[in-house]
ROLOTOR-139539 format. One line per 2 residues: number of its first residue (from 1); their letters; for each residue x, y, z of N, C-alpha, C, CB. Coordinates in steps of 0.1 Angstrom, whole numbers, plus 5000, padded with zeros to 4 digits. Glycine has a CB too. Example, Ala and Ser with C-alpha at 12.3 -4.5 7.8 and 13.67 -1.06 7.14 Angstrom:
% residues 2
1> AS> 5132:4943:5078:5123:4955:5078:5132:4967:5078:5113:4955:5090  5128:4978:5071:5137:4989:5071:5129:5000:5079:5141:4994:5057
***
This chain:
% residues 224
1> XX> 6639:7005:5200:6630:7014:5193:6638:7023:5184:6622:7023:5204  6635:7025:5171:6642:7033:5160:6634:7046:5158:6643:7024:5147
3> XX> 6640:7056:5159:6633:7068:5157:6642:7075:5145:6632:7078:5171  6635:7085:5136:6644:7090:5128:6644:7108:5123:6641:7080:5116
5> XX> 6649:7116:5127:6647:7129:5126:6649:7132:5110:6655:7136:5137  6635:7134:5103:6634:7139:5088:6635:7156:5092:6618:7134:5078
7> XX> 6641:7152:5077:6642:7174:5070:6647:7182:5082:6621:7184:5067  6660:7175:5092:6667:7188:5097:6670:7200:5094:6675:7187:5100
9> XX> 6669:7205:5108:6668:7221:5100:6656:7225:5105:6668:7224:5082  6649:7241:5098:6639:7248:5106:6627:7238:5105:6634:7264:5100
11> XX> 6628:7229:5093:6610:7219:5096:6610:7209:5097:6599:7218:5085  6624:7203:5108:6622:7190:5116:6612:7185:5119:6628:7190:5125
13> XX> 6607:7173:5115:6599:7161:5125:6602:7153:5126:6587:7157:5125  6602:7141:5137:6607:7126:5140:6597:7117:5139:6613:7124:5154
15> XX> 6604:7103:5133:6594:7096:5131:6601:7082:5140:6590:7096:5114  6590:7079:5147:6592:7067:5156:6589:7055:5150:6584:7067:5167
17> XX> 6596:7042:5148:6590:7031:5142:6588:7019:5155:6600:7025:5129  6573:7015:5159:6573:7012:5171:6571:6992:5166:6560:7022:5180
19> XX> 6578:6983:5176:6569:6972:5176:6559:6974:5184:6575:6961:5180  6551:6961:5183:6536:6958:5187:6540:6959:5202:6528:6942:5181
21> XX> 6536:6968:5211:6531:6963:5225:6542:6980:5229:6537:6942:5231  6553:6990:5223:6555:6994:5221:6551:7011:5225:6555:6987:5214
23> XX> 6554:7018:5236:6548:7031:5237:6561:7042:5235:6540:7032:5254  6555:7055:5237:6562:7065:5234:6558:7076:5240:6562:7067:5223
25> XX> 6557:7088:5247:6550:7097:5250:6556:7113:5245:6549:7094:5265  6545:7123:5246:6552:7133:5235:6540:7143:5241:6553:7128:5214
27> XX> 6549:7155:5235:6542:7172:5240:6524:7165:5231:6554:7194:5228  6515:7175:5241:6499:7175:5238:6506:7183:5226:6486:7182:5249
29> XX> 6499:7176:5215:6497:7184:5200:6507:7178:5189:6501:7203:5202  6516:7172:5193:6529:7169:5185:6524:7161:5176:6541:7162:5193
31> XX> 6515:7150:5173:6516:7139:5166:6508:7145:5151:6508:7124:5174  6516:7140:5141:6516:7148:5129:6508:7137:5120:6533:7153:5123
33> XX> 6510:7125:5118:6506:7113:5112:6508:7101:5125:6516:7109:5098  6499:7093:5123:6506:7079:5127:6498:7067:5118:6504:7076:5146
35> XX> 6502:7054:5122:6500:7039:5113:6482:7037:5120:6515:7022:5119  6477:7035:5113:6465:7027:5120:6463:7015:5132:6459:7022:5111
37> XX> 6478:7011:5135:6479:7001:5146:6482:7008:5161:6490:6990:5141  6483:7020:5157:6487:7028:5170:6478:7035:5175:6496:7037:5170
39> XX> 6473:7034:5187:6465:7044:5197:6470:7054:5198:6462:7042:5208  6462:7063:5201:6463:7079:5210:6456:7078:5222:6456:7092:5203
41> XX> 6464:7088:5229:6455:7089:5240:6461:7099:5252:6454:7073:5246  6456:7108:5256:6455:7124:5264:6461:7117:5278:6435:7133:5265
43> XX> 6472:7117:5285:6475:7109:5296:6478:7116:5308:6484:7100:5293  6476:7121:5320:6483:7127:5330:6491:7123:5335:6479:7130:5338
45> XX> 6503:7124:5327:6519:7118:5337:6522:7120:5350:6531:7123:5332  6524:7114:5358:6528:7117:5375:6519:7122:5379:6540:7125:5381
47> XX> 6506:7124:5375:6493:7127:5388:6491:7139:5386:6495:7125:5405  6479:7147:5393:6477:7164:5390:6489:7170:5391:6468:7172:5400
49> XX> 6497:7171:5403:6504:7177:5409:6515:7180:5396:6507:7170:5423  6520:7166:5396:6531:7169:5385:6522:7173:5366:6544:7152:5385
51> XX> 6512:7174:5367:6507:7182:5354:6505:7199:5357:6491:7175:5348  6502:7202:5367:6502:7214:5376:6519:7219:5372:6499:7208:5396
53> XX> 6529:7214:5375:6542:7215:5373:6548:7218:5360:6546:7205:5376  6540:7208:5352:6547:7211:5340:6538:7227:5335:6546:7196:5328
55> XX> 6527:7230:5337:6520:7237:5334:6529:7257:5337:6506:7231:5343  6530:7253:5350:6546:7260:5354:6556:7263:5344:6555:7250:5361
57> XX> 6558:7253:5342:6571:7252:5335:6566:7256:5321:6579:7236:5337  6558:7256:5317:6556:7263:5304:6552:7252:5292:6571:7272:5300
59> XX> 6550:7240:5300:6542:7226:5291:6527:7227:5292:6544:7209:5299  6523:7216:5284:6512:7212:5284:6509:7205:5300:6511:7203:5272
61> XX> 6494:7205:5303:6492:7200:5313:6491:7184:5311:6482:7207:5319  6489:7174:5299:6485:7167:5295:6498:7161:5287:6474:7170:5290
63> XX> 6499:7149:5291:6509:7140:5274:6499:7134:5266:6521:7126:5278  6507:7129:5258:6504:7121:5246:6510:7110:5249:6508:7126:5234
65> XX> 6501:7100:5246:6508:7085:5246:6504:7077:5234:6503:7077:5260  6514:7076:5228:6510:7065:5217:6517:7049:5216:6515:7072:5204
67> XX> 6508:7044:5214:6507:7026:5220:6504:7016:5206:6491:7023:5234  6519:7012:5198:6515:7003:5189:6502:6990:5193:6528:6996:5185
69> XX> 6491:6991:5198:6486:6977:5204:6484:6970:5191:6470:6979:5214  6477:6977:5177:6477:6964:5167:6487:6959:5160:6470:6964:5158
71> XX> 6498:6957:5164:6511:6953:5152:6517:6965:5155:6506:6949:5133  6531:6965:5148:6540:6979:5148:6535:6987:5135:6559:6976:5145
73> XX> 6539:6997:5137:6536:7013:5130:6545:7021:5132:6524:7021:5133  6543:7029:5127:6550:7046:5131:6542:7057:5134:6559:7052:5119
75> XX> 6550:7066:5137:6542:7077:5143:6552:7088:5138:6540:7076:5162  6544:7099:5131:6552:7109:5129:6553:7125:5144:6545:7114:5113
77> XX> 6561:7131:5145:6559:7140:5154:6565:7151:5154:6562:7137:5165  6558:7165:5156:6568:7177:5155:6562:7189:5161:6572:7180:5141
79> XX> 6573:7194:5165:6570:7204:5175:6559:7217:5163:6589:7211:5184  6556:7230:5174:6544:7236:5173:6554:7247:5167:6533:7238:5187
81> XX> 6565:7251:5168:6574:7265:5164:6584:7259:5151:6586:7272:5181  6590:7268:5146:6600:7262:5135:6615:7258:5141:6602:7274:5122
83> XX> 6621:7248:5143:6633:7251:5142:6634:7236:5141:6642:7261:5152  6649:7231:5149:6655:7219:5150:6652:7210:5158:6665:7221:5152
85> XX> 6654:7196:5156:6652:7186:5167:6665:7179:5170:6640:7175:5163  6668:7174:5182:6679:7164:5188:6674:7156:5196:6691:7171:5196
87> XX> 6682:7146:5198:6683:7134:5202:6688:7133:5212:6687:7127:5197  6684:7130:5224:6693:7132:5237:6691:7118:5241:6689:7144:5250
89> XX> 6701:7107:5246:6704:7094:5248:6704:7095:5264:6718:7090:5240  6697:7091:5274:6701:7093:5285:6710:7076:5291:6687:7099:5292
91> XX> 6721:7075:5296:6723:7061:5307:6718:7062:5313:6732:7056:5314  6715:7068:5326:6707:7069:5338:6716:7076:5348:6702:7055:5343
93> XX> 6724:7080:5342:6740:7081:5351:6735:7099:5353:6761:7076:5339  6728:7109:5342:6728:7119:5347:6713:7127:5340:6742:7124:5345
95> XX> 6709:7134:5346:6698:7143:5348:6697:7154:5337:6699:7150:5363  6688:7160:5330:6690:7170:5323:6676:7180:5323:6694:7166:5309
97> XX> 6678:7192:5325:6669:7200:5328:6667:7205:5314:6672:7210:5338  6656:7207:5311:6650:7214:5298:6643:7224:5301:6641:7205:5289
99> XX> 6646:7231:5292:6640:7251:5293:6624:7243:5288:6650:7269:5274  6615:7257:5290:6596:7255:5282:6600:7255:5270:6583:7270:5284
101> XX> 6592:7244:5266:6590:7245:5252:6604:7236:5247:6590:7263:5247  6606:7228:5253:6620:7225:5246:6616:7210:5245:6634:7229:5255
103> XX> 6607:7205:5250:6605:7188:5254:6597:7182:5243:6596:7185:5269  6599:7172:5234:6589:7172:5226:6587:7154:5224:6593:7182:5212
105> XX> 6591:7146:5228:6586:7133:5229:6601:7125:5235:6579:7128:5212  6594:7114:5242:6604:7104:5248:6602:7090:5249:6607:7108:5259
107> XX> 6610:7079:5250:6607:7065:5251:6598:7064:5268:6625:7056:5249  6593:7054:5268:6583:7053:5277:6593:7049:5292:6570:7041:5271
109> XX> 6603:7049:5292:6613:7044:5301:6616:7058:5306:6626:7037:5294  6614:7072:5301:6624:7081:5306:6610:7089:5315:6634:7091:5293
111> XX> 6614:7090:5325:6606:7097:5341:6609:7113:5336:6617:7092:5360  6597:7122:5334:6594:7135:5332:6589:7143:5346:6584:7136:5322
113> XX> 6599:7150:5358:6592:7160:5368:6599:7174:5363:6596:7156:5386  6593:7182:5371:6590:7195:5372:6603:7197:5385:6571:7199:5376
115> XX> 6612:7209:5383:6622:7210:5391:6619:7226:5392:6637:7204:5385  6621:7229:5409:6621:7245:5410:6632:7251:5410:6617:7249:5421
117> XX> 6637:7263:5404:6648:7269:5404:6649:7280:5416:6649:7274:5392  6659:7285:5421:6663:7295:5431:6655:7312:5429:6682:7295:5429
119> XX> 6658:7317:5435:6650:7330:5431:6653:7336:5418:6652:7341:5441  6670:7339:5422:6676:7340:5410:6672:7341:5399:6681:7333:5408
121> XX> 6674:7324:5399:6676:7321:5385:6658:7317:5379:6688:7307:5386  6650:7315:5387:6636:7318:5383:6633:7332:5376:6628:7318:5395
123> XX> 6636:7343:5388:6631:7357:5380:6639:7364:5368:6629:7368:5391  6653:7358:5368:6662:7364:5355:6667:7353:5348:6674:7374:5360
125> XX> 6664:7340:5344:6670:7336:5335:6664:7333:5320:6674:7326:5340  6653:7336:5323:6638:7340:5310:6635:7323:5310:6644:7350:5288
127> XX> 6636:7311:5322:6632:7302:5320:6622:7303:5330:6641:7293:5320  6619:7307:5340:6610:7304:5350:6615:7301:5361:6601:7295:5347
129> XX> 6604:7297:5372:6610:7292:5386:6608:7277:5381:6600:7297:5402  6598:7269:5373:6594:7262:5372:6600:7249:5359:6584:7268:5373
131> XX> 6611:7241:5356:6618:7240:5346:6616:7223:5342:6633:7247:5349  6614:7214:5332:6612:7204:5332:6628:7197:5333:6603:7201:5320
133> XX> 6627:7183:5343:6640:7175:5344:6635:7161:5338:6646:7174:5360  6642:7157:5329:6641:7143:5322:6654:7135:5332:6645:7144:5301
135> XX> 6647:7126:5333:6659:7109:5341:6658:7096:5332:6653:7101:5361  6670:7090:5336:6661:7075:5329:6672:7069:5323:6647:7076:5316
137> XX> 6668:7057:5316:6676:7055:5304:6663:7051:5291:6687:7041:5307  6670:7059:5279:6662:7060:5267:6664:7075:5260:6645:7057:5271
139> XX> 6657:7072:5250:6657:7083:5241:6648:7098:5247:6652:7076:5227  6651:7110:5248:6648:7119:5245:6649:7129:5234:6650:7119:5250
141> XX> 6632:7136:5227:6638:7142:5219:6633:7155:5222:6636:7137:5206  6645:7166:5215:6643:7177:5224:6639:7184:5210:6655:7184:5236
143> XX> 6632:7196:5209:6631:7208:5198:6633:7219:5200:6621:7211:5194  6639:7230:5194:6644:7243:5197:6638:7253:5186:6659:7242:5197
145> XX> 6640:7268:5190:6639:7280:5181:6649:7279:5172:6638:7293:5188  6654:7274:5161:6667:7274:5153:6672:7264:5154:6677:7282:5156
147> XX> 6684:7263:5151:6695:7249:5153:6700:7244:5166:6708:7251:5146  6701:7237:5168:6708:7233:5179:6718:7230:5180:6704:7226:5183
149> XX> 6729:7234:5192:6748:7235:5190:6749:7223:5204:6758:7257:5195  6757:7217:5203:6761:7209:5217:6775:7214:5222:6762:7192:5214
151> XX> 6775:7217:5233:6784:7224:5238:6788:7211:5251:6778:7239:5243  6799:7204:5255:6808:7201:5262:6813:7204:5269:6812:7200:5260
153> XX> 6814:7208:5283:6823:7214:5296:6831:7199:5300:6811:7222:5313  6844:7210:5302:6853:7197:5313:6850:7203:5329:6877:7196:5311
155> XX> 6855:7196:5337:6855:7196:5347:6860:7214:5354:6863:7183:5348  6851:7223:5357:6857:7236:5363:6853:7246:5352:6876:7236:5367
157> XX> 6849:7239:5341:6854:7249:5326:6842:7258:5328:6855:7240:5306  6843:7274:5322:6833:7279:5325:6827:7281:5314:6835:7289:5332
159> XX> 6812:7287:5309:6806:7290:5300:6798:7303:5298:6801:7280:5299  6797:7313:5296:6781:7321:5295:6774:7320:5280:6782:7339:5299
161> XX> 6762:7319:5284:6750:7317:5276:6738:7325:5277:6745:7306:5279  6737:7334:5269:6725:7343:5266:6714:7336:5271:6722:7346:5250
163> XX> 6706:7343:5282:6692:7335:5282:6683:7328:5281:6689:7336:5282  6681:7337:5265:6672:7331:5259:6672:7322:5247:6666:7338:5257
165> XX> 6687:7314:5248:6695:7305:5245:6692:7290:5247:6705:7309:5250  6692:7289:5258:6695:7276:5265:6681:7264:5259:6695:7280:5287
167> XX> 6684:7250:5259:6673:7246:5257:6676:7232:5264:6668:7248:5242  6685:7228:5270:6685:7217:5281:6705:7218:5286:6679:7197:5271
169> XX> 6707:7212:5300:6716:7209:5304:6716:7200:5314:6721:7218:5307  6729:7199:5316:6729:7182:5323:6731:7189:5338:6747:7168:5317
171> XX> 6723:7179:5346:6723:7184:5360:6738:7187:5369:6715:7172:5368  6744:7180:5360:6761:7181:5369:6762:7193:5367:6777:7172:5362
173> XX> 6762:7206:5357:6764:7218:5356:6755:7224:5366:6762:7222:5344  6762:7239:5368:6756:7250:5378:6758:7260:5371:6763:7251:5393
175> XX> 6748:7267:5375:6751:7281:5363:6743:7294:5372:6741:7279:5343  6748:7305:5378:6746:7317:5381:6739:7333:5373:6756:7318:5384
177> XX> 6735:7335:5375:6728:7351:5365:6737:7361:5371:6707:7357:5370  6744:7364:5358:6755:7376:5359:6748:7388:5353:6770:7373:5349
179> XX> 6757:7399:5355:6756:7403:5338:6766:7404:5331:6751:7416:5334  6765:7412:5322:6773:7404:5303:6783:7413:5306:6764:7406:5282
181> XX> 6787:7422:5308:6800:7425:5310:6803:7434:5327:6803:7434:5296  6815:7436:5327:6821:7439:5338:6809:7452:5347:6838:7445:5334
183> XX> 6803:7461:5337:6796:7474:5347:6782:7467:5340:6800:7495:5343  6772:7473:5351:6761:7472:5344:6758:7481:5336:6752:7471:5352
185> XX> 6765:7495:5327:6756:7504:5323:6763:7494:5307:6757:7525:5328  6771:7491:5309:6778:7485:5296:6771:7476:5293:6791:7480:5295
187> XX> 6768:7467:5299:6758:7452:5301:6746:7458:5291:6750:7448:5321  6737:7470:5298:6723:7474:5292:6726:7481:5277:6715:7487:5303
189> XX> 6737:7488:5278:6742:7491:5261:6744:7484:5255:6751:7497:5256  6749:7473:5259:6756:7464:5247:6748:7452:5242:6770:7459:5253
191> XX> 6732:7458:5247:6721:7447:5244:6718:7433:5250:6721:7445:5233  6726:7430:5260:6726:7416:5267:6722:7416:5280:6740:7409:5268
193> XX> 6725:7427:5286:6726:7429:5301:6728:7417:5311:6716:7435:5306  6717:7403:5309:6720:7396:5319:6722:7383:5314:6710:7396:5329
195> XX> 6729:7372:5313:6734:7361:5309:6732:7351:5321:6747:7362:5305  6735:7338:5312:6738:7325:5322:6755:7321:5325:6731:7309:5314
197> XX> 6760:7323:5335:6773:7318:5334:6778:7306:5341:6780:7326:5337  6778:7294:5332:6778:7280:5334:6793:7272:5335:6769:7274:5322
199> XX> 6793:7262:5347:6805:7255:5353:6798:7240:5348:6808:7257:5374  6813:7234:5340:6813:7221:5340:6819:7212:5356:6822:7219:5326
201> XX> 6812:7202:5352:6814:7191:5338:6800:7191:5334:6819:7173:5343  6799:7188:5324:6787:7183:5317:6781:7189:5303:6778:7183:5326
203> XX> 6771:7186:5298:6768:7188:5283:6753:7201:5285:6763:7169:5274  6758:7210:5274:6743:7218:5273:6742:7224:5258:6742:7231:5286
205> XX> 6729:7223:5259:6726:7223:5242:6717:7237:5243:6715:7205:5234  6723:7244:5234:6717:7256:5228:6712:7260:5217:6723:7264:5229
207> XX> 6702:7268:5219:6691:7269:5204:6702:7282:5196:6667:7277:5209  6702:7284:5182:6709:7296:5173:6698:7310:5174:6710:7290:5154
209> XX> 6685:7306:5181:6678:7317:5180:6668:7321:5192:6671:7316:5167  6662:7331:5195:6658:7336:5209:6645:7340:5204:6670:7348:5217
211> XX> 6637:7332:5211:6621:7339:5205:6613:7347:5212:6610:7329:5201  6621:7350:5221:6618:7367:5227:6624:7379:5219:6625:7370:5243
213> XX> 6636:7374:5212:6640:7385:5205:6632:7383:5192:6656:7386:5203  6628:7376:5185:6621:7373:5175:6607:7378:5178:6623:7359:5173
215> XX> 6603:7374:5185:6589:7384:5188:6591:7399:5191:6580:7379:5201  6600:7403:5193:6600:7416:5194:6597:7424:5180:6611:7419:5200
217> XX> 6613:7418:5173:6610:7424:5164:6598:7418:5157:6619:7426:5158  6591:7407:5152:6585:7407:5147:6569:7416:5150:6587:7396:5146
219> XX> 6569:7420:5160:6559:7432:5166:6561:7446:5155:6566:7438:5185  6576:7449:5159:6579:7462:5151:6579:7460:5139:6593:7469:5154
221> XX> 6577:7449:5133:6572:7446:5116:6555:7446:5111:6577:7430:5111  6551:7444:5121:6538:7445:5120:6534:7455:5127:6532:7434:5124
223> XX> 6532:7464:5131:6532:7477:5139:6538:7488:5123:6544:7476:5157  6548:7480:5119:6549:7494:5106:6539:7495:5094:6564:7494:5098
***
């Protein structure tokens, strides 16, 4: 299957080129254009329970499934906020958790559940208790608030990551809720207070922009 991410940058969309017989599945709302040989169609992936889950997790309760049945076509797709799209290649060899809002279409091969997080890291990581895990082998494509950075851990290496940062990591990583510096009164001045502080091995991809901080201020612009 050949997918192709146009106009990177804040007004990314991907365009899938499917053969005949050919599926794809993708966030409720994403599909921007498609060929007249391709169906749509509103699908409950893994049964109530796991639409219940993603619903949690800050998804749609519903996918999208699009199915070349008359001959190949394409399908255009793009997320609902402005920023970047990536390409996440899975072997099957490792797991990746995606923040809300971060999931935005995948080959019909890759298995989408709902993973619970610890107390923790539910009530302070600004992701939820409730977080989507992609498996499989195939393409995932993910979308973010801004650009997207890929970050690399070796084995032990450590990382911290602003909260409202994160937009997928690979299950091999473990990551704790600190705060940002050594006291807490410094933490709350110095505008960060609580972070993610992440142990390799493995890969995690972060957005350039935080749309809690972006809604804030965008409040205090409209309020003046």
């Amino acid at each position: 299957m050949k997918l192709e991410v146009l106009y990177p940058g804040t007004n990314a969309m991907v365009r899938f080129d499917l053969e005949q017989g050919e599926k794809i599945k993708s966030e409720s709302d994403a599909m921007v254009a498609m060929s007249p040989t391709i169906s749509l169609e509103g699908k409950l992936e893994g049964g109530v329970m796991a639409g219940l889950g993603r619903m949690l997790a800050g998804e749609k309760f519903f996918f999208q499934t699009l199915v070349a049945q008359r001959g190949k076509g394409y399908a255009l797709l793009s997320p609902s906020i402005p920023g970047d799209i990536h390409v996440l290649e899975l072997d099957g060899s490792v797991e990746y958790n995606v923040q809300k809002d971060g999931f935005l279409a995948a080959e019909d091969s890759i298995t989408i559940n709902t993973k619970m997080q610890n107390l923790a890291q539910g009530l302070l990581s600004g992701e939820g208790f409730f977080i989507l895990k992609v498996s499989g082998r195939g393409k995932v494509v993910l979308s973010s608030f801004g650009a997207i950075h890929e970050i690399n851990l070796g084995v032990g290496e450590d990382y911290t990551i602003d909260n409202g940062h994160l937009v997928a990591w690979a299950s091999s990583t473990h990551y704790t809720i600190d705060k940002a510096s050594s006291g807490w009164i410094s933490s709350f001045t110095s505008g960060e207070a609580l972070v993610c502080r992440f142990r390799g091995p493995g890969k995690i991809l972060i957005q350039s922009r935080n749309a809690d901080n972006f809604g804030i201020w965008l409040n205090g612009i409209i309020r003046k």
